[in-house]
TISE-876645 format. One record per residue (C-alpha): residue number from 1; residue in three letters; x, z, y. Coordinates in steps of 0.02 Angstrom, whole numbers. Example, Ala and Ser with C-alpha at 12.3 -4.5 7.8 and 13.67 -1.06 7.14 Angstrom:
residues 2
+-----+------+--------+--------+--------+
!  nr ! rest !      u !      w !      v !
+-----+------+--------+--------+--------+
!   1 !  ALA !    615 !    390 !   -225 !
!   2 !  SER !    684 !    357 !    -53 !
+-----+------+--------+--------+--------+
END
This chain:
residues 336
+-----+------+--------+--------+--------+
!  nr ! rest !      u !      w !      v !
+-----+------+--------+--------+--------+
!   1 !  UNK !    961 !   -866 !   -240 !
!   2 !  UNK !    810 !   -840 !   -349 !
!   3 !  UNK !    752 !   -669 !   -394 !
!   4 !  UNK !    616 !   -621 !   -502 !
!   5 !  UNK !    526 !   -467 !   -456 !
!   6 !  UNK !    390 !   -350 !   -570 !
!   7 !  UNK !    269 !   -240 !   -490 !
!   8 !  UNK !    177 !   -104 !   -602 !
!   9 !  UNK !    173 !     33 !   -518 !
!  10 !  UNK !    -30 !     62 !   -529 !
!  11 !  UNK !   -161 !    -37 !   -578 !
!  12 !  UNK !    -95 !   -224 !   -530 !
!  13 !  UNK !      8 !   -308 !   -633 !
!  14 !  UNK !    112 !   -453 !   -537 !
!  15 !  UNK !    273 !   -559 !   -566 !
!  16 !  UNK !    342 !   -664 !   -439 !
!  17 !  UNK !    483 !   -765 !   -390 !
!  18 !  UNK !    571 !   -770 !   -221 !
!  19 !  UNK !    695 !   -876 !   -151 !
!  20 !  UNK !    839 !   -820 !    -43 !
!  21 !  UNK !    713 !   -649 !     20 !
!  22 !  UNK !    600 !   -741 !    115 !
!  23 !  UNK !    539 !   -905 !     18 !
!  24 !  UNK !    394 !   -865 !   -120 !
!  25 !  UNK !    385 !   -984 !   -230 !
!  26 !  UNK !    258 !   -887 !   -346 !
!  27 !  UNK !    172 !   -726 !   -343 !
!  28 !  UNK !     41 !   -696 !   -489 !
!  29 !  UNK !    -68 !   -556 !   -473 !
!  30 !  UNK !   -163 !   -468 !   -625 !
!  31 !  UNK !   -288 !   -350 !   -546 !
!  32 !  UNK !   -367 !   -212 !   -644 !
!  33 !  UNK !   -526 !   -189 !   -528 !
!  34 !  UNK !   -671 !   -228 !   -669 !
!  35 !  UNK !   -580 !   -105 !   -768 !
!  36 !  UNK !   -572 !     41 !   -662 !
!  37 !  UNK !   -732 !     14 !   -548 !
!  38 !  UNK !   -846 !    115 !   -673 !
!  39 !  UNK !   -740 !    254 !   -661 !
!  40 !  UNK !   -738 !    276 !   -493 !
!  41 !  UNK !   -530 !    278 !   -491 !
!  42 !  UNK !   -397 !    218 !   -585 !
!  43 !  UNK !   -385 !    286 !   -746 !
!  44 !  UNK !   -200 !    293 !   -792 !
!  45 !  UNK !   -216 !    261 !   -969 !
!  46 !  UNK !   -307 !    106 !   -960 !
!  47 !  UNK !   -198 !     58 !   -806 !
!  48 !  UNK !    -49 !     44 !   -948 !
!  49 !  UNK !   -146 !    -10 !  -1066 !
!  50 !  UNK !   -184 !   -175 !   -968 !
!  51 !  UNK !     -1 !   -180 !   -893 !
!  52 !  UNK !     72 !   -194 !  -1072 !
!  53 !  UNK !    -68 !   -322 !  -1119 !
!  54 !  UNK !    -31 !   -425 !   -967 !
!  55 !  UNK !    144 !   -395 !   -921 !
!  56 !  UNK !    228 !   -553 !  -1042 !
!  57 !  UNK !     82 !   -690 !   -963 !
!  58 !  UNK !    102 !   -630 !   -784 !
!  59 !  UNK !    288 !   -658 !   -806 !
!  60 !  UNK !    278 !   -822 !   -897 !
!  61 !  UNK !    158 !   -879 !   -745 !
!  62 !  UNK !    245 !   -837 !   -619 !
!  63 !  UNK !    390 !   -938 !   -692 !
!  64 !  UNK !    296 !  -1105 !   -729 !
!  65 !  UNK !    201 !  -1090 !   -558 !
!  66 !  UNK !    396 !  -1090 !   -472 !
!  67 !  UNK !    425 !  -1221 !   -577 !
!  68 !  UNK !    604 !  -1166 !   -623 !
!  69 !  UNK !    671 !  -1105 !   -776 !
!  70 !  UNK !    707 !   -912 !   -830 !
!  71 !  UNK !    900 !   -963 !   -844 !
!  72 !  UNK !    897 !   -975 !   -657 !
!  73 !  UNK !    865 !   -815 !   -603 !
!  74 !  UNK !   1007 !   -753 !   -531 !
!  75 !  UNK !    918 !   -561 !   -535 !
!  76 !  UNK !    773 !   -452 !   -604 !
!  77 !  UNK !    688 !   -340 !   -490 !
!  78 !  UNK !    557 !   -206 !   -531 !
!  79 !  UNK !    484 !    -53 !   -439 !
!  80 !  UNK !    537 !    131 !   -522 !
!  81 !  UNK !    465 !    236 !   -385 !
!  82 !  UNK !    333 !    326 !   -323 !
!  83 !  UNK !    209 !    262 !   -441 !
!  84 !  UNK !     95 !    319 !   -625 !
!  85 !  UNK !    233 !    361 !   -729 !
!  86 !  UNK !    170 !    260 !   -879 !
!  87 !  UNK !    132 !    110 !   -770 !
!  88 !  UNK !    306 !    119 !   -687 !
!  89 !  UNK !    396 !    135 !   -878 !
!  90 !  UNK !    321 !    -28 !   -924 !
!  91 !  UNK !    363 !   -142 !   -784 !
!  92 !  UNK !    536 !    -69 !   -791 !
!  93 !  UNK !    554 !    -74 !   -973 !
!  94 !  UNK !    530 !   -257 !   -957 !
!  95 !  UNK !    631 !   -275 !   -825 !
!  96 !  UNK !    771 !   -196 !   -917 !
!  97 !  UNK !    749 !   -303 !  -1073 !
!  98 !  UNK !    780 !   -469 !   -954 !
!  99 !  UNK !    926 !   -406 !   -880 !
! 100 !  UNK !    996 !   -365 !  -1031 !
! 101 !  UNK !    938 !   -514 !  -1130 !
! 102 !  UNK !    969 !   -634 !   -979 !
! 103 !  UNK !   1133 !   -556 !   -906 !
! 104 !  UNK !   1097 !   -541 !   -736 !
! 105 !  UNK !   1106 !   -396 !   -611 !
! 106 !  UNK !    966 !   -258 !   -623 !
! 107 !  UNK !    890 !   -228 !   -460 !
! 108 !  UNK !    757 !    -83 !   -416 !
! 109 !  UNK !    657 !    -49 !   -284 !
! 110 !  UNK !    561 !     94 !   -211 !
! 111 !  UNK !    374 !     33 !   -197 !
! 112 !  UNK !    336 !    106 !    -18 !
! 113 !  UNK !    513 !     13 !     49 !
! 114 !  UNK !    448 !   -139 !    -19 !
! 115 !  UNK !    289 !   -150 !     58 !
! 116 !  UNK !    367 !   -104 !    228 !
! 117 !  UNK !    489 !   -272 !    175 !
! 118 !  UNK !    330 !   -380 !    138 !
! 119 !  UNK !    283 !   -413 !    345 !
! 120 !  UNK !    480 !   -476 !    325 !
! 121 !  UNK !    436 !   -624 !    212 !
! 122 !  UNK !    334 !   -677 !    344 !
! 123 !  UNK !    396 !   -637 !    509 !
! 124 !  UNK !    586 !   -629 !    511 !
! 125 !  UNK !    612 !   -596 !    672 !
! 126 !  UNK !    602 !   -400 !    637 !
! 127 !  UNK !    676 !   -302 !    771 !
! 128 !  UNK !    768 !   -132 !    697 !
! 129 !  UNK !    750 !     19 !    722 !
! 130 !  UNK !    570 !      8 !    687 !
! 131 !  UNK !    423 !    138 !    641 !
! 132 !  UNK !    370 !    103 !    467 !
! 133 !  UNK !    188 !    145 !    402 !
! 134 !  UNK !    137 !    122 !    245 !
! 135 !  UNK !    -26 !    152 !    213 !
! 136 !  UNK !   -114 !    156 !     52 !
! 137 !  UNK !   -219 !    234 !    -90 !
! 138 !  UNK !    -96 !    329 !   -139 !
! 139 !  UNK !     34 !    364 !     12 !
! 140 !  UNK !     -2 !    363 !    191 !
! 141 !  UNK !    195 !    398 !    237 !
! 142 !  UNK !    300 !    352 !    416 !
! 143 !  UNK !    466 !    292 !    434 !
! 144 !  UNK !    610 !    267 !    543 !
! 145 !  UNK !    657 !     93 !    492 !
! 146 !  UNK !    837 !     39 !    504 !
! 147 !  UNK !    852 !    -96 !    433 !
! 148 !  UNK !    786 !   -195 !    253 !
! 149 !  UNK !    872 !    -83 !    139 !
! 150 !  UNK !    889 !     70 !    245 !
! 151 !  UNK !    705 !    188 !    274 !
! 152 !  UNK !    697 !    370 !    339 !
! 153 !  UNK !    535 !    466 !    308 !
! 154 !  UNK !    479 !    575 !    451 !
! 155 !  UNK !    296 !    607 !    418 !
! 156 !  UNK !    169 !    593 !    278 !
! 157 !  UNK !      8 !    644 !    207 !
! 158 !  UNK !     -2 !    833 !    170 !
! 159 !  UNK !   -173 !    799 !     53 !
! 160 !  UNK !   -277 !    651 !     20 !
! 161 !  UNK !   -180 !    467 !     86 !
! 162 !  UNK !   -312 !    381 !    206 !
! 163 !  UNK !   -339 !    249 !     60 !
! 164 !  UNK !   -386 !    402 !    -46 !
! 165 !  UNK !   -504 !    455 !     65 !
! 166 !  UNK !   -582 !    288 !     88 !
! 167 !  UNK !   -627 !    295 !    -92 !
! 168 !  UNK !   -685 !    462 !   -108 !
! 169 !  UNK !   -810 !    450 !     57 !
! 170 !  UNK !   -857 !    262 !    -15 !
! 171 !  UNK !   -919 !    372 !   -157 !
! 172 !  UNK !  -1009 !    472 !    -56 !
! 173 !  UNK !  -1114 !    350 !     19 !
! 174 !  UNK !  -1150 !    246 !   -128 !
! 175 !  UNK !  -1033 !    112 !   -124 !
! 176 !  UNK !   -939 !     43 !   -251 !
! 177 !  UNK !   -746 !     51 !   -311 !
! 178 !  UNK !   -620 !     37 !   -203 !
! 179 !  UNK !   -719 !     61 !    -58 !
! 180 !  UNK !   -608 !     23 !     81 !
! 181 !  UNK !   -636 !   -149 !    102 !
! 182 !  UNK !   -856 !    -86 !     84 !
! 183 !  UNK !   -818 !      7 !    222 !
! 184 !  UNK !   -723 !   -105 !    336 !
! 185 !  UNK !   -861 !   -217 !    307 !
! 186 !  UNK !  -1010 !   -126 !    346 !
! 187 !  UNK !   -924 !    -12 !    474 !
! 188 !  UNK !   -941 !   -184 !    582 !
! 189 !  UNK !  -1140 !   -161 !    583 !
! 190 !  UNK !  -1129 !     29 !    631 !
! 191 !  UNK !  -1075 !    125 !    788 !
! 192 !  UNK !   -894 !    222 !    781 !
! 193 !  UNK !   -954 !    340 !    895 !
! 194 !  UNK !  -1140 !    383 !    806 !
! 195 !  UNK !  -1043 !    544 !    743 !
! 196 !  UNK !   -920 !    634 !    804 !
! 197 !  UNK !   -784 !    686 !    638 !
! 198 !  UNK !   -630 !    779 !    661 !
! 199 !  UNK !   -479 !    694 !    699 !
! 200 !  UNK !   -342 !    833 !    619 !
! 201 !  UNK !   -175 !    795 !    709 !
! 202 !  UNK !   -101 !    955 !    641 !
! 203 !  UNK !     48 !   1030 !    740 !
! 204 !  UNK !     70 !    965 !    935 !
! 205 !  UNK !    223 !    867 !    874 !
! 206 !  UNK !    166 !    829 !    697 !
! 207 !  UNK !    195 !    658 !    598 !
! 208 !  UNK !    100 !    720 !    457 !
! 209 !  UNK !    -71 !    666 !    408 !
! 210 !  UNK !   -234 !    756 !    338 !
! 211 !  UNK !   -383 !    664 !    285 !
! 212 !  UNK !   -471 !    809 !    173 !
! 213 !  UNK !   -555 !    863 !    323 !
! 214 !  UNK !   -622 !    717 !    391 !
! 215 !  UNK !   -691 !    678 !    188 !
! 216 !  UNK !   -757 !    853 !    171 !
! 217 !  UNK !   -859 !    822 !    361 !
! 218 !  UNK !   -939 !    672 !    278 !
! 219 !  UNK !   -965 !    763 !    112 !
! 220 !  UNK !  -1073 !    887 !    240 !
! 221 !  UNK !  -1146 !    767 !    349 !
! 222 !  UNK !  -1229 !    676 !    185 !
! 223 !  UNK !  -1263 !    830 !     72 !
! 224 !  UNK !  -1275 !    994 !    177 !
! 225 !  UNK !  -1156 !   1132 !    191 !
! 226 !  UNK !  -1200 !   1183 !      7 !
! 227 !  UNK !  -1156 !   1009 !    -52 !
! 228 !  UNK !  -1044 !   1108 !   -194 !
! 229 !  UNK !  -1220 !   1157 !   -281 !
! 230 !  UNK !  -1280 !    988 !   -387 !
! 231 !  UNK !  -1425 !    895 !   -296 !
! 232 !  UNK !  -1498 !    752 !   -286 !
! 233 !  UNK !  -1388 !    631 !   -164 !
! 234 !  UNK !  -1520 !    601 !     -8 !
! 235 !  UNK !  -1582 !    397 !      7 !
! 236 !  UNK !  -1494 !    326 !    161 !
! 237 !  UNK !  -1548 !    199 !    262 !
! 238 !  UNK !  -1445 !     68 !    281 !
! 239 !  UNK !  -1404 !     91 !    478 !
! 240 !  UNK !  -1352 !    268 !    415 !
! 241 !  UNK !  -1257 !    197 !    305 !
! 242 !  UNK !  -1151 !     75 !    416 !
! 243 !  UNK !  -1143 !    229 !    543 !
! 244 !  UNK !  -1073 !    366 !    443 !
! 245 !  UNK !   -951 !    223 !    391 !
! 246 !  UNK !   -885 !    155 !    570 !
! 247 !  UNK !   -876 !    345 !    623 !
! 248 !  UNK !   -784 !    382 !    471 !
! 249 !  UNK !   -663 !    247 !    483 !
! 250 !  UNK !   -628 !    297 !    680 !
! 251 !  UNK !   -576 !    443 !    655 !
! 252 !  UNK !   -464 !    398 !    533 !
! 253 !  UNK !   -388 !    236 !    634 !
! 254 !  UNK !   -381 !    347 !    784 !
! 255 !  UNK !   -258 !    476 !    697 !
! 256 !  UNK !   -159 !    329 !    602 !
! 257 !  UNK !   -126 !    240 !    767 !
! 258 !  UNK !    -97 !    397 !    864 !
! 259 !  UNK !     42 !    465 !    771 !
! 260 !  UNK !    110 !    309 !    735 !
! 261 !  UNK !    131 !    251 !    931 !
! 262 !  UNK !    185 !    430 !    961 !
! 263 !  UNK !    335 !    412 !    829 !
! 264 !  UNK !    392 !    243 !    923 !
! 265 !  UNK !    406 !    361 !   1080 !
! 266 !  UNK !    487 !    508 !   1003 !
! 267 !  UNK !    623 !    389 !    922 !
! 268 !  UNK !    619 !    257 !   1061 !
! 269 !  UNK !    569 !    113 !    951 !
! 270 !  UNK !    510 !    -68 !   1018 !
! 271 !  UNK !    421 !   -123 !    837 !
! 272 !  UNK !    296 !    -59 !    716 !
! 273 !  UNK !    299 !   -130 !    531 !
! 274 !  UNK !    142 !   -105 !    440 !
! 275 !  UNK !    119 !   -102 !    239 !
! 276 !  UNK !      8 !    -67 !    120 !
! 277 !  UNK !   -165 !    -81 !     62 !
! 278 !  UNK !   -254 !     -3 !    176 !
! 279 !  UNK !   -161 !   -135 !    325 !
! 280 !  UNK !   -267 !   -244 !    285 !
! 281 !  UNK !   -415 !   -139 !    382 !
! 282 !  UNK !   -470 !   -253 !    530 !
! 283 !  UNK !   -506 !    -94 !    617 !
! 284 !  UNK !   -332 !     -6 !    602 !
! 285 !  UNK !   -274 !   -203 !    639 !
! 286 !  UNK !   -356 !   -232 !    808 !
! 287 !  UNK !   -332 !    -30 !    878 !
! 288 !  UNK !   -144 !    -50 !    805 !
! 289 !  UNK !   -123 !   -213 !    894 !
! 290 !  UNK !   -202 !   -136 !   1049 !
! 291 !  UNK !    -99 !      4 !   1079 !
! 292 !  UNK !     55 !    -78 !   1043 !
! 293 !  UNK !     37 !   -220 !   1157 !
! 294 !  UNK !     23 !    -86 !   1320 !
! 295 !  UNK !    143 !     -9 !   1278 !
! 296 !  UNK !    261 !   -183 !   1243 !
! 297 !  UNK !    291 !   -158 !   1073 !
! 298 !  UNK !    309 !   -270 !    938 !
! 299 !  UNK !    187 !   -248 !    787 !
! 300 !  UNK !    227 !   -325 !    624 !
! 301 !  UNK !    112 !   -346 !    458 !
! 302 !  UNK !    101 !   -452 !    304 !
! 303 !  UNK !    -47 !   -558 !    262 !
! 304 !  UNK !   -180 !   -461 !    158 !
! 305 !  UNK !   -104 !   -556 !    -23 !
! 306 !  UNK !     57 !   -458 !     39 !
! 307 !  UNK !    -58 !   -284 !     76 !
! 308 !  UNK !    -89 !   -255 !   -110 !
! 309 !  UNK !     25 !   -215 !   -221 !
! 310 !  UNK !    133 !   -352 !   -262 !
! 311 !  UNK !    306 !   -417 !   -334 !
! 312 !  UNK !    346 !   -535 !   -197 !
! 313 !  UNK !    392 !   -407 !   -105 !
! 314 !  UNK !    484 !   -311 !   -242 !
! 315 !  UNK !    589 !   -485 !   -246 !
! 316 !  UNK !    622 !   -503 !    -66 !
! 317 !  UNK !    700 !   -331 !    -47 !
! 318 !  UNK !    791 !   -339 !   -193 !
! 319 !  UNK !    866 !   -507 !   -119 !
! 320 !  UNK !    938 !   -394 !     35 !
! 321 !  UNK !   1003 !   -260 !   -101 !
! 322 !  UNK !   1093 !   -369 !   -220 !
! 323 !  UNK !   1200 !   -432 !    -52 !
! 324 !  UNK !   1265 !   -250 !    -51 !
! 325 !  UNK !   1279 !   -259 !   -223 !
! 326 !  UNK !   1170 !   -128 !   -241 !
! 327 !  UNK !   1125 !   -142 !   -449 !
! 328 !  UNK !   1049 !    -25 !   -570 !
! 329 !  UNK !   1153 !     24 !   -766 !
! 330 !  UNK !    999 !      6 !   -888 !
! 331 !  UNK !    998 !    200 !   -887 !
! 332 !  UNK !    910 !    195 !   -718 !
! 333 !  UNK !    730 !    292 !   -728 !
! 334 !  UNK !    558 !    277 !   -695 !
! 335 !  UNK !    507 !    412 !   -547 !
! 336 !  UNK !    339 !    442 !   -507 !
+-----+------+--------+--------+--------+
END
């Protein structure tokens, strides 16, 4: 069964087609990075702007790089949800207009499910019930996992998603847009433990996150406590630099991994899926990986092309849904 899947849900525009949920046979990727660098942030206007100029090529290349034709498809897939409203309207839109044109089944996904689904395309062996975390710019969100289709949220963010935070202390320091990879690279020359950030775990049996505090104790460290009034931002040395960063980033990783293992006890869980953007963070990677293998559990992630946001894995978990016949009327909406 082929199914072709669209993923606009914020500033990467991507086609792909999957075979039978597992079996990619092309997954096109239109980033929007040059475009939003300057501005520090993605800028949801030109995000759209570039999906609709994109959106027709992506497709088209993602169906000559398969190297099957568009009357094979058995399904479209797109993401409605959580996602920039605009962005989200135009990949579904288009979606819509294939099913419709086509006459085949119109599948949609929720974004966060699917990049839970993308460790699936690559390691089938998946174990449910499994903790789910999907971390990201935009969502830093746990799940009991039951099975492909099936996701129950039981803790998330409460302010800034660690992603979000990545970016914000990135700008901080200097570096440019999106920082997270910046800092996972240069965190590697500094020393986690140089400075000592607060780790906010919230309530004693808490699954929510909050990363303000942890941004606002870098905003401090770097500008003083009356960083509010405008200064000049103080010349760090580059050892600073690669400090403030591997602190930063271990106190976030520490809190990520802690509430995560503690969810696999509370719900006596044997696997961990891990999704998103910010899973591609060598750190969060090899302290994940750690903690997980003394206490005997399975951890499962995609390979960073899967990390970002993608429509091969909008494909595969549509492949799961459309065996339960679970199809959307054209009246289905965008919900960001």
């Amino acid at each position: 069964m082929l199914i072709l899947g669209i993923e606009t849900s914020c500033d990467e525009t991507s086609a792909a087609i999957v075979e039978d949920g597992v079996k990619v046979l092309s997954n096109i990727v239109a980033s929007q990075q040059k475009l939003h660098t300057r501005f520090g942030g993605v800028v949801p206007e030109i995000a759209c702007r570039a999906h609709t100029d994109k959106i027709i090529t992506v497709i088209d290349n993602a169906v000559m790089e398969a190297n099957v034709e568009i009357n094979d498809i058995n399904a479209i897939s797109v993401a409605n949800t959580p996602g920039l409203i605009g962005a989200l309207l135009i990949g579904l839109t288009t979606a819509k207009t294939l099913s419709w044109i086509l006459k085949i089944p119109l599948i949609t996904a929720n974004h966060l499910h699917a990049h839970i689904y993308a460790s699936k395309i690559e390691h089938e062996d998946i174990n449910y019930p499994a903790v789910s975390m999907v971390v990201s710019g935009g969502h830093t969100t746990l799940f009991l996992t039951h099975s492909e289709t099936k996701h129950t949220p039981i803790g998330g963010t409460i302010d800034d998603a660690a992603g979000e935070a990545f970016d914000k202390v990135g700008k901080i320091l200097g570096l440019s847009y999106p920082a997270g990879p910046e800092i996972d690279n240069i965190s590697k020359k500094g020393n986690e433990r140089a400075i000592s950030f607060p780790r906010s775990y919230l309530g004693k049996d808490s699954l929510d996150f909050s990363f303000s505090g942890v941004k606002t104790a870098v905003l401090y460290r770097c500008l003083g406590q009356d960083s509010r009034i405008a200064k000049e931002r103080p010349i760090l040395k580059d050892h600073e630099i690669a400090d403030l960063a591997a602190s930063f980033q271990e106190a976030v990783v520490d809190v990520l991994v802690d509430k995560t293992i503690y969810a696999t006890t509370k719900f006596s869980v044997k696997s961990i899926i891990m999704g998103g953007g910010v899973a591609s963070n060598s750190r969060l990677r090899q302290k994940l990986a750690d903690a997980a293998k003394q206490r005997d559990i399975s951890l499962y992630y995609p390979s960073k092309i899967l990390c970002i946001d993608n429509a091969a894995m909008i494909a595969g978990l549509a492949y799961h849904k459309y065996q339960k016949e679970e199809f959307s009327r054209l009246e289905v909406e965008a919900i960001p």
